[in-house]
C-alpha positions as CSV (number, residue, x, y, z in Angstrom):
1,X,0.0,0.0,0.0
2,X,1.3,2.9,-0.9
3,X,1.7,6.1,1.7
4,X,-0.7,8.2,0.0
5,X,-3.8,5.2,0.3
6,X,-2.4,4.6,3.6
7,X,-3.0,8.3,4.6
8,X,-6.3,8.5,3.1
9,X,-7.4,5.0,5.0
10,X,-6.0,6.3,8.1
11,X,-8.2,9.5,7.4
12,X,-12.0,8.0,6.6
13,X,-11.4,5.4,9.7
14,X,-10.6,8.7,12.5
15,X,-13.2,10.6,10.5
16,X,-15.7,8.1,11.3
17,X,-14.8,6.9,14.5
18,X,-17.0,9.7,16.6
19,X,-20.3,8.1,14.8
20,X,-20.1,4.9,17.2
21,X,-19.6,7.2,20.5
22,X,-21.7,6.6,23.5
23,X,-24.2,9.3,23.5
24,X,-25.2,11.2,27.5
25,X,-26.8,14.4,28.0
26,X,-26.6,17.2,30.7
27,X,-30.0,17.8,32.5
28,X,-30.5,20.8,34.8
29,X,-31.9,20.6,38.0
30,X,-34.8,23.2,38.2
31,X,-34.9,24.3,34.5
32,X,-33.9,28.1,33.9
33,X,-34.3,28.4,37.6
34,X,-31.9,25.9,39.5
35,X,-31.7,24.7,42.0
36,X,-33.9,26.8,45.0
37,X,-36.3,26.4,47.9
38,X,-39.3,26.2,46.1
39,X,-42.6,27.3,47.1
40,X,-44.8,26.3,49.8
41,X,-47.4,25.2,47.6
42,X,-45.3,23.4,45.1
43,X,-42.8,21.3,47.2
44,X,-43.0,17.9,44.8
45,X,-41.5,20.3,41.9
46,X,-38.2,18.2,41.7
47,X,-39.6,15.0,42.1
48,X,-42.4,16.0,39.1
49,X,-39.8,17.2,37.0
50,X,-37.3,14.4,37.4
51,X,-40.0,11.7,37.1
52,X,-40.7,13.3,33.3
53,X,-37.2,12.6,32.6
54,X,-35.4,9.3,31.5
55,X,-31.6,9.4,33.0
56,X,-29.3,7.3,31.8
57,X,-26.2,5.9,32.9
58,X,-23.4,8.8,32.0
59,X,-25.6,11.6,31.8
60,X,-24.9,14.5,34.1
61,X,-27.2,16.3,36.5
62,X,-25.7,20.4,36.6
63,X,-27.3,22.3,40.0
64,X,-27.0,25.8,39.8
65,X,-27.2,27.9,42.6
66,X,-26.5,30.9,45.1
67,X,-25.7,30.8,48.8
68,X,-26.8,27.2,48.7
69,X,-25.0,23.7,48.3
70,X,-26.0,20.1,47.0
71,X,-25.4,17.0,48.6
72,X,-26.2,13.4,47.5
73,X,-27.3,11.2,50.7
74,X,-28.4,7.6,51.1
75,X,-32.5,6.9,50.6
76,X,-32.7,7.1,54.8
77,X,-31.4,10.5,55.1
78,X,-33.3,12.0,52.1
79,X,-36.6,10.8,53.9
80,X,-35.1,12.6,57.3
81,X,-33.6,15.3,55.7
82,X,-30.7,14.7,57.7
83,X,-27.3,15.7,55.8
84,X,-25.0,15.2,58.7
85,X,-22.8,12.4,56.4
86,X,-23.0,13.2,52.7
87,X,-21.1,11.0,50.5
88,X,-21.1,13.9,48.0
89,X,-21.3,17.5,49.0
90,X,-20.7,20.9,46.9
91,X,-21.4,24.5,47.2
92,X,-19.8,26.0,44.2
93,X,-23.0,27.6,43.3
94,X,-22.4,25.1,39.8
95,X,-22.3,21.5,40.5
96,X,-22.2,19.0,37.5
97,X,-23.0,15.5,38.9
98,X,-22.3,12.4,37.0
99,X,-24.5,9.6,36.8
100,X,-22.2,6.9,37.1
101,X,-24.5,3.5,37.9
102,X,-27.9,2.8,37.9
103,X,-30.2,2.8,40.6
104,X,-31.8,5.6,42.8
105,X,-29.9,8.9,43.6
106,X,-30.9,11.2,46.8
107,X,-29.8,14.6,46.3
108,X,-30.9,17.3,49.0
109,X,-29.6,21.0,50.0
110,X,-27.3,21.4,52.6
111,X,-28.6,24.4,54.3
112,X,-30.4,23.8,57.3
113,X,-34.3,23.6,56.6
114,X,-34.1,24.1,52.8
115,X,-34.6,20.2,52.5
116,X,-37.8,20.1,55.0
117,X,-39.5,22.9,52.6
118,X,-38.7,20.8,49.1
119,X,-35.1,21.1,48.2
120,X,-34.6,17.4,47.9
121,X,-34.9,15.0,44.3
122,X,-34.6,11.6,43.3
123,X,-33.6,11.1,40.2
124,X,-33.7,7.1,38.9
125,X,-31.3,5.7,36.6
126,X,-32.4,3.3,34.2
127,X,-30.6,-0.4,33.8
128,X,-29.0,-0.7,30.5
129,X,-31.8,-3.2,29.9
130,X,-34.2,-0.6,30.6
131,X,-32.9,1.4,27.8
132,X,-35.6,3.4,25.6
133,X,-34.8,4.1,22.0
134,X,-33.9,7.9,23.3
135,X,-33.5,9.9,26.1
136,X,-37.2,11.3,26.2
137,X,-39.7,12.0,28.7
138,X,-43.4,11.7,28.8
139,X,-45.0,14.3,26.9
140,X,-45.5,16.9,29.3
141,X,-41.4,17.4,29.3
142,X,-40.7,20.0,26.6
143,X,-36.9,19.7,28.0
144,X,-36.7,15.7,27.3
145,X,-38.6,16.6,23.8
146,X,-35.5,18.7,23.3
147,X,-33.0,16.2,24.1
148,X,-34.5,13.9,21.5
149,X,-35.0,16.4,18.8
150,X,-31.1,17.0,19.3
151,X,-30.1,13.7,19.5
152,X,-31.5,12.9,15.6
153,X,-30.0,16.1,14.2
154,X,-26.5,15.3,16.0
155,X,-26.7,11.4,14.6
156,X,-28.2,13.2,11.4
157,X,-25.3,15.6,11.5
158,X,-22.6,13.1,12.3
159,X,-23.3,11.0,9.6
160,X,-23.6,13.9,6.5
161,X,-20.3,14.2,8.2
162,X,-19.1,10.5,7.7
163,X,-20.4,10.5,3.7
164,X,-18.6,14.4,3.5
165,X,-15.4,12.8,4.8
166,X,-15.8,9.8,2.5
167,X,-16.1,12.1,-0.5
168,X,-13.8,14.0,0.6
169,X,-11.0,11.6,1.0
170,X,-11.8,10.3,-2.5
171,X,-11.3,13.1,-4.3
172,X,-8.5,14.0,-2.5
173,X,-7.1,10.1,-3.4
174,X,-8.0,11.2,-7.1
175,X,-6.3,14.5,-7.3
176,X,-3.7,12.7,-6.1
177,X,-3.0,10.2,-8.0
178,X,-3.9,11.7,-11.6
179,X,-1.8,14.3,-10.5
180,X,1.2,12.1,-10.3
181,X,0.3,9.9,-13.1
């Protein structure tokens, strides 16, 4: 094989290796808001929102946030609010979480009485069996509609790119070699 072909092979197999990537997605906690006491009369708002979603091993949960803090506790102390061990706290005022395992995850503030007015979520994590054909949510999420929408133009997008590198690389081989020849 000559170095040119070589090149050009080398080329369309690095182009094309992003299309077989593991897709995950960055939710955030609270929408536009973040992550806040919410009101008196809406203390499930966490709960709703993360039961329209459909998290998958790998994504990322981002809490935004001021004079506040995040912490992930074990299913015991998110029913007592009690946050005296976290095995993850943060108070960065931007905390990206990752999702790393299936299973339940018990997230609640870290300042004293936020949790007992509705600062607290579980968010569930689907088994790899459980996987749905995309990351959606139930209708009513117009974020999870989002997610999906951009998931088909970037697979849309990635492989235009794939048959763009392709051509590419062949008429770069042909200039090439009817060049020389």
């Amino acid at each position: 094989m000559t170095p040119t072909r070589l090149i050009l092979l080398l080329f369309t197999i690095f182009s094309s290796l992003h299309c077989f990537s593991v897709s995950s997605f960055e939710y955030q906690v609270g929408g536009n808001r973040g992550w806040f006491v919410p009101p008196a009369n809406d203390t499930r708002i966490y709960n709703d929102w993360a039961s329209e979603n459909r998290f998958q091993v790998g994504d990322t949960v981002r809490f935004r946030y001021k004079k506040d803090s995040v912490m992930e506790v074990t299913e015991e102390e998110y029913k007592k609010c009690n946050s005296s061990h976290p095995s993850f706290f943060s108070n960065t005022g931007n905390t990206v979480y990752n999702l790393d395992h299936s299973g339940a995850f018990y997230f609640v503030s870290g300042v004293s009485g936020h949790c007992e007015k509705g600062q607290r979520i579980i968010i569930k994590v689907m088994a790899p069996e459980e996987d749905y054909p995309s990351h959606g949510g139930t209708e009513k999420s117009a974020a999870s509609r989002s997610i999906v929408l951009h998931s088909g133009v970037f697979k849309l997008a990635a492989c235009a790119q794939l048959l763009a590198s392709y051509a590419a690389s062949r008429a770069f081989y042909y200039v090439i070699h009817f060049s020389v020849n």
